[in-house]
Every structure is written in C-alpha cells, then in structure tokens.
C-alpha positions in Angstrom: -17.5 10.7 10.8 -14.8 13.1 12.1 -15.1 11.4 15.6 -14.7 7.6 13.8 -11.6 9.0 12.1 -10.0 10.9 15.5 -10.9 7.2 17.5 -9.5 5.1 14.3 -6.4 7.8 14.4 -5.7 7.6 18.1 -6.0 3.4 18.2 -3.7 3.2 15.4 -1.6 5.4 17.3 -1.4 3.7 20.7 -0.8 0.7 19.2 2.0 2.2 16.7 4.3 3.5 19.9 3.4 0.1 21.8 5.2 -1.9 19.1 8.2 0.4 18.3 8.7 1.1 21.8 8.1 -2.7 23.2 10.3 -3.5 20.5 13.2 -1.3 21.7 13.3 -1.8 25.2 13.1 -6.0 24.9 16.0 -6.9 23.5 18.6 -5.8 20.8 16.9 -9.2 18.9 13.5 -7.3 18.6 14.9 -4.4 18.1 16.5 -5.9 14.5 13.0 -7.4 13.9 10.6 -4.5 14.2 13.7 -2.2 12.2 14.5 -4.2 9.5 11.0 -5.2 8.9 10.2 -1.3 8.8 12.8 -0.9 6.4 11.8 -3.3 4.1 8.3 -1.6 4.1 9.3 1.9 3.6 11.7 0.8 0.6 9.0 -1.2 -1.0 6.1 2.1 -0.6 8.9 4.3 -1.6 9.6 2.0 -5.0 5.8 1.9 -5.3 5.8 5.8 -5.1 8.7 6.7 -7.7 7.3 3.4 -9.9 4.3 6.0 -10.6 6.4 8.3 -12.7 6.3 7.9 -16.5 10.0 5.9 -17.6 11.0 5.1 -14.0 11.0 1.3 -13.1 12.8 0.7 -9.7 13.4 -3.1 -9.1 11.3 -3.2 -5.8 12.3 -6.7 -4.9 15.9 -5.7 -5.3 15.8 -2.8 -3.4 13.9 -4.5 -0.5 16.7 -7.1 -0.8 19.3 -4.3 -0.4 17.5 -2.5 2.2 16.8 -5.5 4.6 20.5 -6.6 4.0 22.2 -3.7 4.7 20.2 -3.2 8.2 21.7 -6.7 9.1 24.9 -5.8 7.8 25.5 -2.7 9.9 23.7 -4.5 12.8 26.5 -7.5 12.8 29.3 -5.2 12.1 28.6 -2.5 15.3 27.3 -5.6 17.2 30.6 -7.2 16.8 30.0 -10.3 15.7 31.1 -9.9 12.3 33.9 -7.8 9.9 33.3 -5.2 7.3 33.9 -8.2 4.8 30.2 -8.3 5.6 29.2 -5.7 3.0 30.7 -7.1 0.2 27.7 -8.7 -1.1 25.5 -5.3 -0.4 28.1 -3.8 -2.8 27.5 -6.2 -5.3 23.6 -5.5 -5.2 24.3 -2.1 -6.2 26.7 -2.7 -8.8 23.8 -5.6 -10.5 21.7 -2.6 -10.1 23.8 -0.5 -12.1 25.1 -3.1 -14.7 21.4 -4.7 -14.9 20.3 -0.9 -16.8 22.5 -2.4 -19.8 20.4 -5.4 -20.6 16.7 -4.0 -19.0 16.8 -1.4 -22.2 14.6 1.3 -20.2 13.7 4.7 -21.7 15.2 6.3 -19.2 18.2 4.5 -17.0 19.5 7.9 -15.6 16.2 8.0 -13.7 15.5 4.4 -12.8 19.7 4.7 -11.3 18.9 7.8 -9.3 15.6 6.2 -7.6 17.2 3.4 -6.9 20.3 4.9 -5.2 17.9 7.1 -3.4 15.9 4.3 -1.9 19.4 2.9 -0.2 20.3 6.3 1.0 17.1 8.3 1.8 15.3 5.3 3.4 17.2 2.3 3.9 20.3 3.6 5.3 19.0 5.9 7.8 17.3 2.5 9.6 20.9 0.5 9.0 22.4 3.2 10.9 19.9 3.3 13.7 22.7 0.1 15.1 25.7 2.3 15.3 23.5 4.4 18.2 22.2 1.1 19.7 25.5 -0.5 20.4 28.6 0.9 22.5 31.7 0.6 23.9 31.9 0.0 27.2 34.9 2.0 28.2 35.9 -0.2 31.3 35.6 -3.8 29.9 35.3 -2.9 25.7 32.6 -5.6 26.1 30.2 -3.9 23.0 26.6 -3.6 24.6 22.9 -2.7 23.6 21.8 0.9 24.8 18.0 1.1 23.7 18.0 4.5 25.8 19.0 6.7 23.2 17.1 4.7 20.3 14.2 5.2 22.2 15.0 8.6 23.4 15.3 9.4 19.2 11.5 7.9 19.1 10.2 10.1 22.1 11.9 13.7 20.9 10.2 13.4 17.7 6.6 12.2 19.1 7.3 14.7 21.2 8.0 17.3 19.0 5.3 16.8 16.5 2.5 16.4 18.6 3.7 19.7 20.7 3.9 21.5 17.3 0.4 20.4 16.3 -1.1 21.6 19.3 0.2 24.7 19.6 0.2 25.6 16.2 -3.1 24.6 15.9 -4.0 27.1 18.7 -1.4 30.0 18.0 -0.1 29.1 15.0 0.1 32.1 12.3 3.5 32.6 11.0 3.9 29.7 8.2 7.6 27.7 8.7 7.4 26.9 4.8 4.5 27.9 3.3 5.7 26.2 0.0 6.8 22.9 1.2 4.0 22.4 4.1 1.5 25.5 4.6 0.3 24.0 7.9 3.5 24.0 9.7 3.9 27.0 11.7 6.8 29.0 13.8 4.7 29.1 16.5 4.2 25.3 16.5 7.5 24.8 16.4 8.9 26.5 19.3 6.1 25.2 21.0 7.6 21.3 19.9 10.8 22.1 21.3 10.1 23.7 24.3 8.4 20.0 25.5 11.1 18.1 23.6 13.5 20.4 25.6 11.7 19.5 28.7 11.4 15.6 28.2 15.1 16.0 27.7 15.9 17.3 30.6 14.0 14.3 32.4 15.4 12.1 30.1 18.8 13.4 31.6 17.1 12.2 35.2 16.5 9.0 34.5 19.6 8.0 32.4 23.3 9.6 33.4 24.8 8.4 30.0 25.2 11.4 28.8 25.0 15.3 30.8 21.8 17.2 31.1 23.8 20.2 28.6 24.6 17.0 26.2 20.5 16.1 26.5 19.5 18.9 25.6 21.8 19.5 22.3 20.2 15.9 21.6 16.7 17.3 21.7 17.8 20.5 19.8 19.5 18.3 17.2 16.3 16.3 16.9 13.7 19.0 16.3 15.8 20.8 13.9 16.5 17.7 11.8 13.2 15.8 12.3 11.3 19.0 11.2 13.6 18.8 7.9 12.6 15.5 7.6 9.2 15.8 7.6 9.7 19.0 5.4 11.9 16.6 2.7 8.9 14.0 2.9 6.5 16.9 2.3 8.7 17.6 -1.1 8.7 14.4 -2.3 5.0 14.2 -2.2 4.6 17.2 -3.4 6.4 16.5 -6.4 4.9 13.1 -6.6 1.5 15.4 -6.6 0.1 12.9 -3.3 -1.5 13.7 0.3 -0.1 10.1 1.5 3.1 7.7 0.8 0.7 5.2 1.7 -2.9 3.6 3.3 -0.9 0.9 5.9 -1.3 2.7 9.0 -5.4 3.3 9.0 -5.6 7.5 9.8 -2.2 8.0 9.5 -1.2 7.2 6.1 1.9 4.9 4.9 5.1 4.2 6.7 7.0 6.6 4.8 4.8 9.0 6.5 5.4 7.9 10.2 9.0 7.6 9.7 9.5 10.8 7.2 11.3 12.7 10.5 13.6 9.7 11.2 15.3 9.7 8.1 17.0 12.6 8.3 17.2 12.6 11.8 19.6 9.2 12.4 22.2 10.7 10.6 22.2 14.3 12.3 22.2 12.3 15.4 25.0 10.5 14.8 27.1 13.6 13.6 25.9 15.1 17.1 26.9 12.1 19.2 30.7 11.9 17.5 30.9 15.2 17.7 30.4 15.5 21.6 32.7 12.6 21.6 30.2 10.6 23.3 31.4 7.4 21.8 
C-alpha cells in the first residue's frame, strides 16, 4: 500500500512540475493560462475551506470571478497593453462584496467580509502579482518583455527547498522549527533546504547573467525564508480549520492550496527583494 501511494505521489509529481514548468518557459500566453487557471482553483478550495465554518458563507463564484480578473488585470497592466483604468471593475467586485452583506442578512457579515477579503489577498493576489516579476523593462529599447527565468527560478528554489528539507530532516532532523504550527518541520531540515537552494542559485547565476551571483543568492535566501513561512501560514489555517488537507485534487499530494501554500507568501517577499536591489 505504502509503495502504491509513494508511485501515485511521485507520478503526480512529475507531471505537476512538467505542466507549471512547460507552461513557463513556452510563452508569456501559457504562462497566463496555467496561473490564472491555478488561481481560480485555489480561491474556489479556499471558499470551500472557510465555507465549513458555522455563519461564514463566502460567495465562491464571486470570489473566483475576482480572483481570475485581477490576474488578467495586473497581467495587461505590467504587460503594457493596457492602463490602470483596468481595475476599476475589480474594485467594484469588492465593493458588491461589501454592499451585498446588507441585503444577504447573514448571522455573521463581519466574518463572511474578512474571508472574503482574505481570499483576494492571501490567494488571489499573490498569483496577480506573479506578472509584475515576469515582465521588464528593457533598459536599452523600454520595449517591456517576458522573463520566465526568474518565475521559474521562484518554482525551482521552493521545490528545491522543500524536498532538501524533507530529506534531511527526515535523516537528521531533531530540533522542531515550530513544533506548534507543524511538528514535522525541523532546523536541521531546513538548513539542509537552503544549502541546495543556495547551491542551485549559484548555478542559476551560471546560466542566466540577469542578475549577479551575490544578488542569486539573496534570491534563494529570500525564498526559503518566506516559502518556509508560507507553508507554516498554510499549516495554521489548517490547523485552525482542524484538516490534514486543503484538498483531494492532486492524488498524494492533497489540494492546490497545499502545493502552492509556499508561493503565497513568497511572490510578495520577492518582489520587495527585487525593488529593493533595484533590479527593476
């Protein structure tokens, strides 16, 4: 049985990192597919997840709506082809979200608000924002172009990082990270994860001269700090949710929000970093 689940597991994986990573690399029109669809599909298991809770009744089909527009928003906007007129109707989602509470006559609007905020900004923003990284200036023509490096550079640190974690804390690990959050996680599995993340950094800096080794590496760093935080912030939610998965979609491994978990908290982060070594 354990052997079906480790084969089911692996397959799922392989064909996990094909996709994302196919979709990356082929064109910036894949790249919106495969993200916004993902988006859509964390927002609805997340509104399926807070939906659970007694006097909370997220509008899933809004907040897929929202989600799925605002990724196309910020994808026209840093792509250029369009102004920041563009988010006008996004803003009028969230104010029908707010207004609707009024006439919907819940038991509890304060909650069904804050769920439904949450879904924008813990899930759906961090994959609207995942444009700003993949489209630059270039500094010689200001023609705006599609950089899939660093997306996919994002992808790899955190694959990266969380299988070199498991390993080695599954062989050395005995100094808990946070026992309270995730009692499996371990120090020693986590200096483990970045020493490869640090390492397919530095060949990451080989391969592609857009930004210095030094800046590659403060990537990486960036990455494992915020992508562990991530996964801890998932963790929570569960937790307080009282779940072992966000979701069955991904046979073995468990729902999107649990594949993505380390993103969301990581995009941001990144973007912070990237500004703040002026890289744009």
């Amino acid at each position: 049985m354990k052997n079906n689940n480790l084969l089911l597991r692996t397959a799922t994986g392989i064909c996990f990192v094909a996709v994302i990573v196919s979709c990356i690399i082929f064109s910036f029109y894949t790249f919106a597919l495969i993200f916004a669809i993902t988006a859509a599909l964390c927002v609805a298991e997340f509104c399926d997840l807070v939906n659970q809770k007694e006097e909370v009744d997220v509008n899933r089909f809004i907040s897929i709506i929202g989600g799925v527009y605002l990724f196309f928003a910020f994808f026209g906007f840093c792509k250029g082809e369009s102004g920041s007129q563009i988010f006008i109707p996004y803003l009028i989602l969230l104010m029908y979200s707010l207004i609707s509470e009024l006439y919907l006559k819940h038991k509890d609007p304060i909650a069904t608000w804050a769920y439904t905020m949450l879904a924008q900004i813990y899930v759906a923003l961090p994959f609207a924002l995942l444009t700003v990284i993949a489209f630059q200036v270039n500094p010689t023509t200001g023609e705006i172009i599609y950089q899939p490096t660093l997306i996919l550079s994002i992808f790899v640190f955190l694959w990266i990082n969380d299988t070199g974690a498991y390993c080695i804390g599954s062989l050395f690990g005995k100094h808990h990270l946070f026992p309270r959050i995730s009692p499996k996680k371990s120090w020693e599995g986590s200096i483990g994860g970045a020493i490869f993340v640090i390492i397919t950094a530095l060949v990451f800096s080989y391969f592609s001269k857009e930004i210095t080794p030094l800046k590659w590496c403060g990537l990486g760093i960036t990455i494992i700090v915020f992508g562990t935080l991530g996964d801890l912030v998932e963790s929570l939610l569960k937790r307080t949710l009282q779940i072992k998965d966000s979701g069955h979609m991904l046979p073995g491994h468990g729902g999107m929000l649990d594949r993505f978990d380390s993103l969301l908290i990581t995009v941001p982060a990144v973007i912070v970093y990237l500004y703040t070594v002026s890289l744009f």
